[in-house]
C-alpha positions as CSV (number, residue, x, y, z in Angstrom):
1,X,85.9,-13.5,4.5
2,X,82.4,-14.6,4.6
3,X,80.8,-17.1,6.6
4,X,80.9,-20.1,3.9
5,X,84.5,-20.0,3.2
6,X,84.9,-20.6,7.4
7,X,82.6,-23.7,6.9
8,X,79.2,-22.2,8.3
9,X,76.3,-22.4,6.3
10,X,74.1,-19.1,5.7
11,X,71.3,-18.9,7.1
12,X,68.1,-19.9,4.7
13,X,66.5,-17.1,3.1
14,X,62.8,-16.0,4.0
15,X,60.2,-16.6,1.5
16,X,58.9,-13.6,0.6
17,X,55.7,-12.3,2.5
18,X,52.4,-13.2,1.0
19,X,50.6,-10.6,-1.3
20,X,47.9,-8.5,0.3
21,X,44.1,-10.4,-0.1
22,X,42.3,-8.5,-3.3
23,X,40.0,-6.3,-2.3
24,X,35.9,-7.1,-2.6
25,X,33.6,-5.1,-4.6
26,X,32.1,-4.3,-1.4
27,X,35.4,-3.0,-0.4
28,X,35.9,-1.0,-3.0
29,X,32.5,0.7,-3.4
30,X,32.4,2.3,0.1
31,X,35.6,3.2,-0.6
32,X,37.7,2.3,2.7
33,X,34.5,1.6,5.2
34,X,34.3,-1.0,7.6
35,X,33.7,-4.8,6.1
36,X,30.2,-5.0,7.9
37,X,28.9,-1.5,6.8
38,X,29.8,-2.6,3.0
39,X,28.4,-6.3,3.2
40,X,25.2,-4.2,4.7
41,X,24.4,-2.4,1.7
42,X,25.5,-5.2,-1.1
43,X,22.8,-7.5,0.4
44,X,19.6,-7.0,-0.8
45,X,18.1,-6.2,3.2
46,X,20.6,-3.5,3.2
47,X,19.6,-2.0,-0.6
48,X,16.0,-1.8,1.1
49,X,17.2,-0.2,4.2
50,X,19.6,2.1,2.0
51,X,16.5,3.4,0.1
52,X,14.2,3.9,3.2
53,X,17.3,6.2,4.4
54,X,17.2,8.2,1.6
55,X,13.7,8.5,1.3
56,X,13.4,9.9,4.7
57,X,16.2,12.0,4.3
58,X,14.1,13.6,1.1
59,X,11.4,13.4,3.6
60,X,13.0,15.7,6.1
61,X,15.1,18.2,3.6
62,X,12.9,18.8,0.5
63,X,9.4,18.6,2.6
64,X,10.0,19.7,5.8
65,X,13.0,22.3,5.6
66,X,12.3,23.3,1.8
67,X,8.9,22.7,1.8
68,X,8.9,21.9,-1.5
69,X,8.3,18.0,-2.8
70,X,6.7,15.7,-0.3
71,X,7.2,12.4,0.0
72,X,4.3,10.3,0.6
73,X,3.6,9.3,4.2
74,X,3.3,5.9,3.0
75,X,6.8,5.2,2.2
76,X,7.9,7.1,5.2
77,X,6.2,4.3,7.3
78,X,7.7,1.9,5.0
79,X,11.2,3.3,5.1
80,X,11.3,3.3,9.1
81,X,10.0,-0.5,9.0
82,X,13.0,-1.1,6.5
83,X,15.6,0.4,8.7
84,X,13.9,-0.8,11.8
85,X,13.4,-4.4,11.6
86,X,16.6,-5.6,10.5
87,X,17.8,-3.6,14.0
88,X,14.7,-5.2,16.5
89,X,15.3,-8.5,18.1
90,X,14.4,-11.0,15.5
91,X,12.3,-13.5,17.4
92,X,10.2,-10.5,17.5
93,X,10.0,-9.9,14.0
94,X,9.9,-13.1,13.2
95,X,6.4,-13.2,14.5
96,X,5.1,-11.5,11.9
97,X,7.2,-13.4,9.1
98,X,10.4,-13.9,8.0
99,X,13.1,-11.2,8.1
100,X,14.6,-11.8,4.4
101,X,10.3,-12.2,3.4
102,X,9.3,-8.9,5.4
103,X,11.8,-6.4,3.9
104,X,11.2,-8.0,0.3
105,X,7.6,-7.1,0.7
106,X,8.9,-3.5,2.2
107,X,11.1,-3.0,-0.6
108,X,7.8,-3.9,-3.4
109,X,5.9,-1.7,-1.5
110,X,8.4,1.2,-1.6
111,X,9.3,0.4,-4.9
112,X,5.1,0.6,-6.1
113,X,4.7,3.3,-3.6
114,X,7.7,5.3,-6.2
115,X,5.6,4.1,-9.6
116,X,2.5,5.7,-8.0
117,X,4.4,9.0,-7.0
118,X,5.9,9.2,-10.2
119,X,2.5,8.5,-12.0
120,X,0.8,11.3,-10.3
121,X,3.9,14.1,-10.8
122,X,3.9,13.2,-14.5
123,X,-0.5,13.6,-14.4
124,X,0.3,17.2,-12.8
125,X,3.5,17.9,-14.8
126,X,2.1,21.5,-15.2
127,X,1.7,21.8,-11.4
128,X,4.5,20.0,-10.1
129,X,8.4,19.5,-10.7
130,X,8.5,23.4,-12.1
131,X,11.9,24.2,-9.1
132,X,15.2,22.8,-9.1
133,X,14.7,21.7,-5.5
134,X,11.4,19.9,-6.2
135,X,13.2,18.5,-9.3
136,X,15.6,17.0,-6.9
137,X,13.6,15.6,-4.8
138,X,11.7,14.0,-7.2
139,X,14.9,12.1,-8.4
140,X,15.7,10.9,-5.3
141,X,12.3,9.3,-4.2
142,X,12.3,7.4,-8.1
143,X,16.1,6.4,-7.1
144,X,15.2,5.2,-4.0
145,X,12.3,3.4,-5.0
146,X,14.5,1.9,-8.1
147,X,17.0,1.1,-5.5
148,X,14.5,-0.9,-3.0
149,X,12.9,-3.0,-5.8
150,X,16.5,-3.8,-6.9
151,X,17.4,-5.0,-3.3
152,X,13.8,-6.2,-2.6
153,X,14.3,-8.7,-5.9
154,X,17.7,-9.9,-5.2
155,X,16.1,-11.2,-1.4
156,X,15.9,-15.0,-1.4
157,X,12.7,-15.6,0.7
């Protein structure tokens, strides 16, 4: 016999558990990292410190290991300022000007320093870009530069 022919109630039944949140975009484009390290680079600070990362990593691989394409020393200095100063104590930073207004100028300034390099490759197309490698390269300094005006514009200063 079951319990409501001897009178006692059953029990009330649980609701069932709530679905799981929906994932972000953020979530989803880095693909199972952490929450912070996905907000970092879907801000625009973080698109500009993204690109100075890969332009020194094309720095360090196609000049110095493969010595074949060189980024510009220019946006090397840039690209440590980019990953730098979001890192440094702000009140320090903030001396010079704004954090979100500092790395939108550093992104521009990657960004132009990209149009120049890619200016002067095309002026020497005979000259330059004739190895895979260097062909690389290349793409990843006009990437990077496409991707640090992208963040620089999308910074509310």
């Amino acid at each position: 016999m079951t319990d409501e022919h001897m009178g006692v109630p059953d029990p009330p039944e649980q609701p069932p558990p709530p679905p799981p949140p929906p994932s972000t975009p953020a979530q989803r484009a880095t693909g199972g990292m952490s929450d912070a390290a996905g907000q970092m680079f879907s801000t625009g600070e973080g698109m500009v410190a993204f690109a100075g990362m890969i332009l020194i990593a094309d720095y360090l691989l196609f000049g110095l290991i493969l010595n074949d394409y060189w980024v510009g020393w220019i946006a090397v200095i840039l690209s440590v300022i980019a990953i730098a100063a979001p890192r440094i104590d702000r009140n320090f930073v903030e001396k010079i000007a704004t954090l979100p207004a500092l790395l939108k100028a550093v992104g521009y300034l990657i960004a132009l320093v990209g149009i120049l390099q890619l200016i002067e490759d095309i002026r020497f197309a005979s000259g330059a870009l004739n190895d895979f490698t260097e062909i690389i390269g290349g793409l990843a300094l006009y990437g990077a530069s496409a991707l640090a005006f992208l963040g620089a514009r999308s910074i509310d200063a």
